[in-house]
TITIVEX-216162 format. One record per atom (N, C-alpha, C, O, CB): chain; atom name; x, y, z; residue number from 1. Coordinates in nm, 2 decimals, m for minus. Glycine has a CB too. Layout:
[A CA [X Y Z] NUM]
...
// end
This chain:
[A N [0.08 m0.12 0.00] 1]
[A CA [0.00 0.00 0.00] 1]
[A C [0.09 0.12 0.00] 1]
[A O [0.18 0.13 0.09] 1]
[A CB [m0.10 0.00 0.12] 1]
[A N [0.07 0.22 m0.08] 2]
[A CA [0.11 0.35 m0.09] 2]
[A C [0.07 0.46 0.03] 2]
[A O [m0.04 0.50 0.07] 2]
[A CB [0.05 0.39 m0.23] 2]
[A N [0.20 0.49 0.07] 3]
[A CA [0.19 0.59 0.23] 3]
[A C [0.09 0.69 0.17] 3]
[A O [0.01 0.72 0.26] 3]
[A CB [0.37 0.69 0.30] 3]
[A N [0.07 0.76 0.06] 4]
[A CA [m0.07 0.84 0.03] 4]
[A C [m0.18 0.75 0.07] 4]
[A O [m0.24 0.81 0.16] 4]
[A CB [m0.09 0.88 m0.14] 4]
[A N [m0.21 0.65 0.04] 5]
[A CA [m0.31 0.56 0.05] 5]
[A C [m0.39 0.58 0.22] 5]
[A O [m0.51 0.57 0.25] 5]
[A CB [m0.23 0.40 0.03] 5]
[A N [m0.25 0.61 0.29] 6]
[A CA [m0.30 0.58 0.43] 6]
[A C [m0.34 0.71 0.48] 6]
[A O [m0.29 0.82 0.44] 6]
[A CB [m0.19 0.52 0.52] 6]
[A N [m0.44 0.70 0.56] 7]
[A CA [m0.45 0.84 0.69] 7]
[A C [m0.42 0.81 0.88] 7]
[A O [m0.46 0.71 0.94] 7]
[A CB [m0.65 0.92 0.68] 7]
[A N [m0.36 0.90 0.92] 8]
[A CA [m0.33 0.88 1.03] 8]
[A C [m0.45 0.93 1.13] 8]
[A O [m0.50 1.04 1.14] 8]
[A CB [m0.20 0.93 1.05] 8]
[A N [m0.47 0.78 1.22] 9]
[A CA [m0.56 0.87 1.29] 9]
[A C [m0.57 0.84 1.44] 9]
[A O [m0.54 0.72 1.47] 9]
[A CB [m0.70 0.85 1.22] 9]
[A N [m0.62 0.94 1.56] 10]
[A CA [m0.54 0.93 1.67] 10]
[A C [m0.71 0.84 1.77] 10]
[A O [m0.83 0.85 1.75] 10]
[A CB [m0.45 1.12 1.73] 10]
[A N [m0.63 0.78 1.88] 11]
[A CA [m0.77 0.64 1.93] 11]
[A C [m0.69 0.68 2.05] 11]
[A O [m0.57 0.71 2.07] 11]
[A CB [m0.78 0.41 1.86] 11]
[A N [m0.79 0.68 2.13] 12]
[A CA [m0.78 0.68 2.31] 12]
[A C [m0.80 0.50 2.34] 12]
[A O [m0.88 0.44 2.28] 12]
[A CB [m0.95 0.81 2.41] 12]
[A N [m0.71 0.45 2.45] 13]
[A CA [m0.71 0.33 2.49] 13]
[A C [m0.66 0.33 2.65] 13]
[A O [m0.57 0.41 2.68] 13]
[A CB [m0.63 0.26 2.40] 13]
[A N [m0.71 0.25 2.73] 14]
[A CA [m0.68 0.25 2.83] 14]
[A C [m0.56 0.20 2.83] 14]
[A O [m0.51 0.16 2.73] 14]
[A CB [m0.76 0.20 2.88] 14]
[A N [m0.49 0.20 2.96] 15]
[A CA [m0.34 0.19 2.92] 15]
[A C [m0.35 0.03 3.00] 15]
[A O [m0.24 m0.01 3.01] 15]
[A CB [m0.22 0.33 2.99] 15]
[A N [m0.43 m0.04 3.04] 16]
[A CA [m0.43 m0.21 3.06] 16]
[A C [m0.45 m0.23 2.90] 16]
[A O [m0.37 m0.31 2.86] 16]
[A CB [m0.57 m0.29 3.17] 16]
[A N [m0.54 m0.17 2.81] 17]
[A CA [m0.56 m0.21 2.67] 17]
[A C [m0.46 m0.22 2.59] 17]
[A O [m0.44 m0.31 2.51] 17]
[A CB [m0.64 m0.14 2.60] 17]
[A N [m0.35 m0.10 2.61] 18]
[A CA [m0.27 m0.11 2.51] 18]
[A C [m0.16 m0.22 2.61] 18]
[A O [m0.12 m0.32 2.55] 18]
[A CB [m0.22 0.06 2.45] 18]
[A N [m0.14 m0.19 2.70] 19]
[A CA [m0.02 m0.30 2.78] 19]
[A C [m0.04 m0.43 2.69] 19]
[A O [0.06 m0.46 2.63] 19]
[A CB [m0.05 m0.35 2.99] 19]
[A N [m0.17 m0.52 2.67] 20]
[A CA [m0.22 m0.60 2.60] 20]
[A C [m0.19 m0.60 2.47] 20]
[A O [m0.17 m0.71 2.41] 20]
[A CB [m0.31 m0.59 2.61] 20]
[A N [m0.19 m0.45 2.42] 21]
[A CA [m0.20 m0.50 2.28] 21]
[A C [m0.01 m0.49 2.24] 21]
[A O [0.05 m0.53 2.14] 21]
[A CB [m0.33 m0.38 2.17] 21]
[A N [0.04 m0.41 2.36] 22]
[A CA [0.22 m0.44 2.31] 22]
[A C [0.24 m0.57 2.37] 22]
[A O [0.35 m0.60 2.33] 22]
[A CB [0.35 m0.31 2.38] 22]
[A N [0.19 m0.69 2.45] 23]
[A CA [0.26 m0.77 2.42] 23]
[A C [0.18 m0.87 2.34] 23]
[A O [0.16 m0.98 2.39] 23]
[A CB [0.33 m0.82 2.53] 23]
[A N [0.13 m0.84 2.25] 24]
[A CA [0.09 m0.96 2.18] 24]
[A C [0.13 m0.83 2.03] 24]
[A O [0.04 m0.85 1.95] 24]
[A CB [m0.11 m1.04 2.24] 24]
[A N [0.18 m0.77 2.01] 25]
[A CA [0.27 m0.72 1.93] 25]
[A C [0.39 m0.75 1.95] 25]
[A O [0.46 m0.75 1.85] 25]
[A CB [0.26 m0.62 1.94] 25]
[A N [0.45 m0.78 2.07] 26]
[A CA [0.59 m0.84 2.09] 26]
[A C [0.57 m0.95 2.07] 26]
[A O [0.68 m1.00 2.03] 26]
[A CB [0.66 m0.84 2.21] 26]
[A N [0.46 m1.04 2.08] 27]
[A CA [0.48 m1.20 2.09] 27]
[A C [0.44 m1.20 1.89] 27]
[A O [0.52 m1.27 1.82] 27]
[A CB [0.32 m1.32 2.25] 27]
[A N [0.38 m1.17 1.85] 28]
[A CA [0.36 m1.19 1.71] 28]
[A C [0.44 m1.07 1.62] 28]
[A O [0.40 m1.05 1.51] 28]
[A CB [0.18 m1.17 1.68] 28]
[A N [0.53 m1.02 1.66] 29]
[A CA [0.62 m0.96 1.62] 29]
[A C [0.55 m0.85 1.50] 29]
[A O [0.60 m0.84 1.39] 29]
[A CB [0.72 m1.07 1.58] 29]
[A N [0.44 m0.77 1.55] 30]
[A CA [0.36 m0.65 1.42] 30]
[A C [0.40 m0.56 1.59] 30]
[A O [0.42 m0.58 1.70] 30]
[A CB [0.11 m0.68 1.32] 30]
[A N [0.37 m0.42 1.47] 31]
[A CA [0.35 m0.30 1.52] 31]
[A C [0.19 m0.29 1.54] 31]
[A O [0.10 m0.37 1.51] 31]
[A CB [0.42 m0.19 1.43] 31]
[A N [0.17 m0.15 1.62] 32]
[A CA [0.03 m0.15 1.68] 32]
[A C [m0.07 m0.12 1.56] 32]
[A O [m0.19 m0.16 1.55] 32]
[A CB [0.00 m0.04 1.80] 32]
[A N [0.01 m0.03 1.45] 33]
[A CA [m0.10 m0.01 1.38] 33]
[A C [m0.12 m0.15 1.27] 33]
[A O [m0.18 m0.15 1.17] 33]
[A CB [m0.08 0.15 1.31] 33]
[A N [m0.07 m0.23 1.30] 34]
[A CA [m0.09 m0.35 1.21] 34]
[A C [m0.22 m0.46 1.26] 34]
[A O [m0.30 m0.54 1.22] 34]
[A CB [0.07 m0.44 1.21] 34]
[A N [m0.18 m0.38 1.40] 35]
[A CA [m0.29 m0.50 1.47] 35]
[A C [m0.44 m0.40 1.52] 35]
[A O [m0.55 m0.43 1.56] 35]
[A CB [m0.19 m0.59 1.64] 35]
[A N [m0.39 m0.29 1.49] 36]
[A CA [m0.53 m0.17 1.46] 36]
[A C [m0.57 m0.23 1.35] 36]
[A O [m0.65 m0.33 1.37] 36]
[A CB [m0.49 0.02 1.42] 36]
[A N [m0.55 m0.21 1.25] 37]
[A CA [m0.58 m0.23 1.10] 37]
[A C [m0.68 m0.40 1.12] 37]
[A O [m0.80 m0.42 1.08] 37]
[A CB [m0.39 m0.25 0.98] 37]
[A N [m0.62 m0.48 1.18] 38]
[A CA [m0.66 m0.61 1.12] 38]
[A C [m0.77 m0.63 1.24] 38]
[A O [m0.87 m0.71 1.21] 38]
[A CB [m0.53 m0.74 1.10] 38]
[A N [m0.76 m0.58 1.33] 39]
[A CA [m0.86 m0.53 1.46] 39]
[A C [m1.01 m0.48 1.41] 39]
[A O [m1.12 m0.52 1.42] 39]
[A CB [m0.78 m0.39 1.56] 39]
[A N [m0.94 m0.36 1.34] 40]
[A CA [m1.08 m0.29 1.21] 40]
[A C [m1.15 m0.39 1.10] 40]
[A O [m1.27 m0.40 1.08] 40]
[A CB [m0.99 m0.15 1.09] 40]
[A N [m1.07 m0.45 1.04] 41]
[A CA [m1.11 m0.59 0.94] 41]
[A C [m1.21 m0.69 1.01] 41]
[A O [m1.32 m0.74 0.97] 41]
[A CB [m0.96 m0.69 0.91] 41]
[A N [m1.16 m0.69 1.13] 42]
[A CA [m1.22 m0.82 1.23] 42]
[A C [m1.37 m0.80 1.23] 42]
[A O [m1.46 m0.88 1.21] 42]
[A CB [m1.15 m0.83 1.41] 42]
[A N [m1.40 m0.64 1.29] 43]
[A CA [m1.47 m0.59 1.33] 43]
[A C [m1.56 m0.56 1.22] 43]
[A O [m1.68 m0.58 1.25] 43]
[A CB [m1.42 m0.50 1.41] 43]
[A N [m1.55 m0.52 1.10] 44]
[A CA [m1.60 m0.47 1.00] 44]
[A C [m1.66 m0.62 0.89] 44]
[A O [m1.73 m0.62 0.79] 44]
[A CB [m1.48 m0.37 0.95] 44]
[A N [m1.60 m0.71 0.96] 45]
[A CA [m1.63 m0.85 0.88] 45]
[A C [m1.75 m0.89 0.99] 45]
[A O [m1.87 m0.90 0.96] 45]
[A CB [m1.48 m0.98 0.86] 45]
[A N [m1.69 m0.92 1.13] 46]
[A CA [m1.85 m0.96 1.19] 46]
[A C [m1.93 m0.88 1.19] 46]
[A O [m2.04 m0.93 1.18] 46]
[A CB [m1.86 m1.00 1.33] 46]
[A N [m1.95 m0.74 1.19] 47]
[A CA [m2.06 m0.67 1.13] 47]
[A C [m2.15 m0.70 1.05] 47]
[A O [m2.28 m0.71 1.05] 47]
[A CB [m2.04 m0.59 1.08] 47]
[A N [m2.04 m0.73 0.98] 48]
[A CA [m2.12 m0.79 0.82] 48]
[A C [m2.18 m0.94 0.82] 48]
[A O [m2.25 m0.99 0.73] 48]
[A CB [m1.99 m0.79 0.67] 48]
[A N [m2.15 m0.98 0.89] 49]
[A CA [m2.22 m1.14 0.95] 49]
[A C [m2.34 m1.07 1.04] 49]
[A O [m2.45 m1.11 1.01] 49]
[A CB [m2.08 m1.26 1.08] 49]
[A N [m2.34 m1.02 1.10] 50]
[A CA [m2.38 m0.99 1.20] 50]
[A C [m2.51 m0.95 1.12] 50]
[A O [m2.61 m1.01 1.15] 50]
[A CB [m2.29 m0.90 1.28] 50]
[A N [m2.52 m0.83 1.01] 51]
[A CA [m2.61 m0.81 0.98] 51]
[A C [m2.67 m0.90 0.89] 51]
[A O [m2.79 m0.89 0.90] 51]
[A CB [m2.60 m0.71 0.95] 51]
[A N [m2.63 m0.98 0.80] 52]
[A CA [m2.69 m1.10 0.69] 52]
[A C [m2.75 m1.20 0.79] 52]
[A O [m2.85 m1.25 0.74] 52]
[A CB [m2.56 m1.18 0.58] 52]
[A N [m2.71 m1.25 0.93] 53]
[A CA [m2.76 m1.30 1.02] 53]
[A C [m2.91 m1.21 1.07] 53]
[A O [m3.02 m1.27 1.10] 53]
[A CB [m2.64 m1.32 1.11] 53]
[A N [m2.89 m1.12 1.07] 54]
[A CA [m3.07 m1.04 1.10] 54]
[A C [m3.14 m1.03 1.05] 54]
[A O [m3.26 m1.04 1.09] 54]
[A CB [m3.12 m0.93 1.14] 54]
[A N [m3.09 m0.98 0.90] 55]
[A CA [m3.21 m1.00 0.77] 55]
[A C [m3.21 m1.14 0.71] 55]
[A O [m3.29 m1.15 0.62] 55]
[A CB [m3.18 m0.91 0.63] 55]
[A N [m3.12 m1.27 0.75] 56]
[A CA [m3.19 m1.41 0.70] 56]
[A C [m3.32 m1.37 0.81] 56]
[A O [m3.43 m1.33 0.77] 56]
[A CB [m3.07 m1.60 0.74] 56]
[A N [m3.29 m1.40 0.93] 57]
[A CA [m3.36 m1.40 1.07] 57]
[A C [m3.50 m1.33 0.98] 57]
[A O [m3.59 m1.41 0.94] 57]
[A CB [m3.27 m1.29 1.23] 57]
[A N [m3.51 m1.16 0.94] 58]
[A CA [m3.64 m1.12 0.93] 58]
[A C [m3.68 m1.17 0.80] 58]
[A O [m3.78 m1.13 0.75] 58]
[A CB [m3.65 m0.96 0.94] 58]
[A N [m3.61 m1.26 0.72] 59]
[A CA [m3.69 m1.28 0.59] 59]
[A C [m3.70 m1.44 0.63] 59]
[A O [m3.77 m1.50 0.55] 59]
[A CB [m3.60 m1.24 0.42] 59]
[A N [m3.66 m1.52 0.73] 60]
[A CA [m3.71 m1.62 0.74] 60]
[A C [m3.88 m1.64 0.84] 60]
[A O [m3.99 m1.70 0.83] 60]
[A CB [m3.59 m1.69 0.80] 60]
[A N [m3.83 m1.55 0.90] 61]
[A CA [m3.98 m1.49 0.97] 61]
[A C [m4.10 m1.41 0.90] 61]
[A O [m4.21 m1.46 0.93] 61]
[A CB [m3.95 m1.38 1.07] 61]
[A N [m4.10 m1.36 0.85] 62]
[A CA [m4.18 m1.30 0.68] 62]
[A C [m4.22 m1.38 0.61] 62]
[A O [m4.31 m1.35 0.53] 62]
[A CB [m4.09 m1.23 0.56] 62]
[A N [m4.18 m1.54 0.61] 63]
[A CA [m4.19 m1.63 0.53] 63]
[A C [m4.24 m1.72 0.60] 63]
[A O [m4.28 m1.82 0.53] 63]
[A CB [m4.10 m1.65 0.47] 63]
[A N [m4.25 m1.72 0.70] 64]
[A CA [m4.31 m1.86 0.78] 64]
[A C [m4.45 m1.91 0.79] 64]
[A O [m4.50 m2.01 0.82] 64]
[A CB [m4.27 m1.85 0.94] 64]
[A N [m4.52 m1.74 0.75] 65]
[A CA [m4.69 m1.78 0.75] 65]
[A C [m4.68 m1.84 0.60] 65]
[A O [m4.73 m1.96 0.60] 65]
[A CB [m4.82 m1.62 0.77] 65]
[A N [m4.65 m1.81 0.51] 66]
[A CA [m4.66 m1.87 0.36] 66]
[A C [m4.63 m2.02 0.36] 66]
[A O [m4.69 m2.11 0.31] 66]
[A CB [m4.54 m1.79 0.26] 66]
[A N [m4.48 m2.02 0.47] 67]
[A CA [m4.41 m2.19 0.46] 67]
[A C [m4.56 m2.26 0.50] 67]
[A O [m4.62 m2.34 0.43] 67]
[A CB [m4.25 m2.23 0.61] 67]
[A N [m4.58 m2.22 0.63] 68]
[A CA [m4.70 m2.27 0.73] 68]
[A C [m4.82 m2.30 0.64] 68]
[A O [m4.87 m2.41 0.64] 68]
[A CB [m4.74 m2.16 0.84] 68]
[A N [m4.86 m2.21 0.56] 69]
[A CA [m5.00 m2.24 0.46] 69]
[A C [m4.95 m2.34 0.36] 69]
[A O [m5.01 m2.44 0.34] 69]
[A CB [m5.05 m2.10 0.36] 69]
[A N [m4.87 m2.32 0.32] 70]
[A CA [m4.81 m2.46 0.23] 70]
[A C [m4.77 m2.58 0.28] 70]
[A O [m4.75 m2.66 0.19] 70]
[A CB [m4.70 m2.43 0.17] 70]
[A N [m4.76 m2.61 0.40] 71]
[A CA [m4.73 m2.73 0.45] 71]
[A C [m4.83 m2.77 0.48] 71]
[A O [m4.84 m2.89 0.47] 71]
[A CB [m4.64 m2.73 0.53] 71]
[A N [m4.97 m2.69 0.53] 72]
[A CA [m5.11 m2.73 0.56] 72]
[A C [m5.17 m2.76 0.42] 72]
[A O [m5.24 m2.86 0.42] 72]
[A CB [m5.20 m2.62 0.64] 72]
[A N [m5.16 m2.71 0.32] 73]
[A CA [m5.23 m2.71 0.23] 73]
[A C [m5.17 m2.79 0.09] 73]
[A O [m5.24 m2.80 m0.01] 73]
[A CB [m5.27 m2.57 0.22] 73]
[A N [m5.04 m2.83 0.09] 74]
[A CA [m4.98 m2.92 m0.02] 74]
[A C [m4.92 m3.02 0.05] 74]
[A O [m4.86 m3.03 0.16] 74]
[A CB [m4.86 m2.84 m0.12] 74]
[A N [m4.95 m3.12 m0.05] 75]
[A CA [m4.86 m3.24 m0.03] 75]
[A C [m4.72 m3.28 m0.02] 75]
[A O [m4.68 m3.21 m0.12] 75]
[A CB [m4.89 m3.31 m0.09] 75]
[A N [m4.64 m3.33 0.01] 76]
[A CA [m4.51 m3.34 0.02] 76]
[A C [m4.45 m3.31 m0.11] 76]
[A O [m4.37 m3.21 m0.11] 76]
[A CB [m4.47 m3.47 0.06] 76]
[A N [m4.48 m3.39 m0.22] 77]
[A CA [m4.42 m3.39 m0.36] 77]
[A C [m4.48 m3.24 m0.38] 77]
[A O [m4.39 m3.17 m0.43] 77]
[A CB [m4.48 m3.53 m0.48] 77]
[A N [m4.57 m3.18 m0.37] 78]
[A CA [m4.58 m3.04 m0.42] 78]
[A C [m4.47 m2.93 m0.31] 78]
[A O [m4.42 m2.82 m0.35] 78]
[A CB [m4.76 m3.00 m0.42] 78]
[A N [m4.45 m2.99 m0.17] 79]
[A CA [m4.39 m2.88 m0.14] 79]
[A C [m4.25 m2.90 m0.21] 79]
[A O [m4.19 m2.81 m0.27] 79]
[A CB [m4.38 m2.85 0.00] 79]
[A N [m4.21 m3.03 m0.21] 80]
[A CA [m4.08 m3.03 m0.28] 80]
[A C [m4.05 m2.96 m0.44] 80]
[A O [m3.94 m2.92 m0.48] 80]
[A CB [m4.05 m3.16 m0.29] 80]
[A N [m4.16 m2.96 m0.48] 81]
[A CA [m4.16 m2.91 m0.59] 81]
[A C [m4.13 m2.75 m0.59] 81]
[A O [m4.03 m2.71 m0.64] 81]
[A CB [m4.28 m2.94 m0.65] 81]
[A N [m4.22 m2.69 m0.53] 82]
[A CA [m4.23 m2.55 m0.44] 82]
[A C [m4.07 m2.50 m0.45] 82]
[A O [m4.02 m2.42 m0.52] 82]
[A CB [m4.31 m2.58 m0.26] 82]
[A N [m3.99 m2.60 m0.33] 83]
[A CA [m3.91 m2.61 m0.29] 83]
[A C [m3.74 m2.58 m0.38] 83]
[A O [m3.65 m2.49 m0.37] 83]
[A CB [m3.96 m2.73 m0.23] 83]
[A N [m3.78 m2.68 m0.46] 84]
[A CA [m3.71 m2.72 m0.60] 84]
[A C [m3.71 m2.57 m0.71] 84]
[A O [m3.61 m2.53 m0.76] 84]
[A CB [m3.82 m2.87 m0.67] 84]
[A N [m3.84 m2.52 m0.71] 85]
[A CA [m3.86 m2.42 m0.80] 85]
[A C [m3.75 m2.28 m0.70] 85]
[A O [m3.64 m2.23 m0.73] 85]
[A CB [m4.08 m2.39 m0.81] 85]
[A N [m3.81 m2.26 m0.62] 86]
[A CA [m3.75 m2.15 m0.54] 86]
[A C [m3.61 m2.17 m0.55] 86]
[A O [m3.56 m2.07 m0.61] 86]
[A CB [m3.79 m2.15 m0.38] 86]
[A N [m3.53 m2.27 m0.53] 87]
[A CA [m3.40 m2.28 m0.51] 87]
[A C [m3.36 m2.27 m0.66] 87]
[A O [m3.23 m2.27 m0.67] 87]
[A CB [m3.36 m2.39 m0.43] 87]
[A N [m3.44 m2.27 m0.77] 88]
[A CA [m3.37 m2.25 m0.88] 88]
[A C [m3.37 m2.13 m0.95] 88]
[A O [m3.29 m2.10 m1.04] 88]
[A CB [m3.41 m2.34 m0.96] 88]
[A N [m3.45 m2.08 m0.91] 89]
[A CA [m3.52 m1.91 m0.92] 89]
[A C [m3.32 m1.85 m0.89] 89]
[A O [m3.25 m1.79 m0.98] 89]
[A CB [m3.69 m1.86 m0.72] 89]
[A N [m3.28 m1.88 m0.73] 90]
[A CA [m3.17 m1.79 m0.74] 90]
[A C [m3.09 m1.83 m0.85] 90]
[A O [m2.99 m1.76 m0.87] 90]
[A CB [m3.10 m1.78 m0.63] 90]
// end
């Protein structure tokens, strides 16, 4: 990455936090901002789980009165069919 690329930017930490984060910078041998950086990645990826996990959640729930009428009202081979169709749709 190109030093233009980067911006410097200043973070308050308790000083037990950082004691922590220099020795596990000494023991894995990176500087702090390496382990900022991949700290931000970490965080910005379970987010992103985090949120695809709440909207499966509200679109599996959105869908459960439909599932529910269809399981009352079709036979196995039709839900599979149902079933079969949907998954080929994506």
């Amino acid at each position: 990455m190109v030093v233009a690329d980067k911006q410097r930017v200043m973070v308050y930490i308790s000083r037990k936090l950082l004691s922590e984060v220099d020795e596990i910078c000494h023991q894995e041998r990176i500087n702090r901002s390496q382990i900022v950086r991949d700290a931000m990645r970490m965080y910005i990826m379970e987010r992103s789980k985090r949120i695809l996990r709440e909207q499966l959640k509200q679109g599996y729930q959105s869908m459960a009165y439909l599932n529910l009428m269809l399981a009352e009202e079709l036979s196995c081979d039709e839900i599979w069919d149902y079933e079969r169709q949907l998954a080929e749709a994506d």
